[in-house]
N, C-alpha and C positions, 0 to 999 in steps of 0.2 A: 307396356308395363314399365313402370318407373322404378331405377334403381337404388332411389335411399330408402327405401324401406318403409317408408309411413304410408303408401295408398290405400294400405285398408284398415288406416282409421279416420272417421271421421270426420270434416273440419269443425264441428262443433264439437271436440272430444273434449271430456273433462280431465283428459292427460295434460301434465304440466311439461310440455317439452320447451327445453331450452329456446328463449329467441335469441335472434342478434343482437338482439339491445340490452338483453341482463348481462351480469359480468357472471360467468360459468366457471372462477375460478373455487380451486376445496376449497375447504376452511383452514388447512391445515399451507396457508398460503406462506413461504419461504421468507417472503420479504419482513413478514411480520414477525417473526420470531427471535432473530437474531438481536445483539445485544450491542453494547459500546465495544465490548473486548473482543468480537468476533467483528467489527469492522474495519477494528486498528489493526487484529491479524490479518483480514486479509487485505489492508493498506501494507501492510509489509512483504506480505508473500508477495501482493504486485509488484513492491519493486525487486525484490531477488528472481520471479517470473522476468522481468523488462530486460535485465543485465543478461541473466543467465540462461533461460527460454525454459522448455520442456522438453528438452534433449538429455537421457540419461546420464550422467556423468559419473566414472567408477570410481569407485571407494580409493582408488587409491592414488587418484590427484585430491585427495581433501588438503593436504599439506599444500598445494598450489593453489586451491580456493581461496583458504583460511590466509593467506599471504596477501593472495590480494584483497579479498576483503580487509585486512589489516590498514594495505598501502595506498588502495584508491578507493572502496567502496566505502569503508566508511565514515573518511575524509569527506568525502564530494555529497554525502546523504549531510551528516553533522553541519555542515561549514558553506555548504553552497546552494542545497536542495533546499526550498522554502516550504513548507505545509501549514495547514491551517491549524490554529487553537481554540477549543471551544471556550465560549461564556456558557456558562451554568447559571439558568434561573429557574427557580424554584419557582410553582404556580402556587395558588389560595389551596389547593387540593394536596399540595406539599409531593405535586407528580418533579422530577426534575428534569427541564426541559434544555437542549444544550442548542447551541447558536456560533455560528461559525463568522462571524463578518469581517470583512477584507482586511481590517487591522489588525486583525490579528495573527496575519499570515507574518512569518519569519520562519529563518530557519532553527532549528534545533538548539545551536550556540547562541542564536539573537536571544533565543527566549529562556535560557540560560542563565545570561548576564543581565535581563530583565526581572531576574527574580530576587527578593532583599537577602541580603547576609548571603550573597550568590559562593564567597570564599568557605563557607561551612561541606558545603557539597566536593569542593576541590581538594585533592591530595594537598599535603603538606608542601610538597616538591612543585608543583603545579601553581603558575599565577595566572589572572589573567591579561592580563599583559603578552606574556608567552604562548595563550594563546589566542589573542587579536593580532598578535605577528604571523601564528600559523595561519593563523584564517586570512590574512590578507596577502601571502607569498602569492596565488594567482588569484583570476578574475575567476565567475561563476562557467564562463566559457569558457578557460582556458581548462579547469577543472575537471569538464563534461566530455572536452577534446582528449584530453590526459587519460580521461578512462576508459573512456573506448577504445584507446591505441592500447593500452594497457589488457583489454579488453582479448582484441582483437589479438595478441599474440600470445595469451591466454589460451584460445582456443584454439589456433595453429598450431599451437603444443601439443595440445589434448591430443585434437580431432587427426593429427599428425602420427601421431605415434600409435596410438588406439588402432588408425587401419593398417598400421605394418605389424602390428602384435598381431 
């Protein structure tokens, strides 16, 4: 006796059982639903996921998050982490179609000062100038070295004190 279950029907049944070769996914397929602004989110949760993992962290080191985020995270995202930007074309159907190609990877600041009347977006107090000196104090590597170490005793703090509480 055979254990999936089909021996008594048929092989000429008029039941439509799945083959290998059709794609037996719902309709209500994941990939298809989601939008631009549910792929920037979860572009960003990745990278606060990458730094910070899925390890609980209590409410009351936020004061020591929020510090570092201030002093290295997001320095090192703005000023040294490169992402893609999309072109936006519009088709005959007026659907809009967006495109990502290698030119137009920079970082955040590149694309920035890439944009015209770029001083209308900056504080008063704020040049740019002041901040192409900031953006060039280190390399893209010395940046990513700096964070981690920063990083890393970040969570010898935490994880330090959390098991003698």
């Amino acid at each position: 006796m055979s254990t999936d279950g089909l021996q008594n029907y048929p092989k000429n049944s008029s039941l439509n059982l799945p083959s290998h070769d059709q794609d037996t996914r719902t309709r209500a397929c994941p990939t298809k639903c989601f939008g631009y602004n549910a792929l920037a989110e979860s572009k960003n949760g990745s990278i606060i996921r990458k730094v910070f993992g899925y390890t609980h962290i209590p409410q009351k080191w936020a004061p020591e998050i929020n510090q570092f985020n201030r002093t290295y995270l997001n320095p090192c995202i703005n000023c040294h982490r490169p992402c893609f930007f999309p072109n936006t074309i519009i088709d005959a159907k007026g659907k809009q179609r967006k495109t990502y190609p290698f030119e137009n990877m920079m970082t955040p600041y590149d694309k920035l000062k890439s944009l015209s009347d770029v001083e209308q977006y900056l504080k008063p107090e704020i040049t740019l100038e002041a901040l192409d000196e900031y953006a060039m104090q280190m390399s893209d590597n010395d940046a990513a070295d700096c964070l981690q170490q920063a990083r890393q005793k970040l969570f010898c703090l935490i994880f330090k004190q959390d098991k003698t509480s």
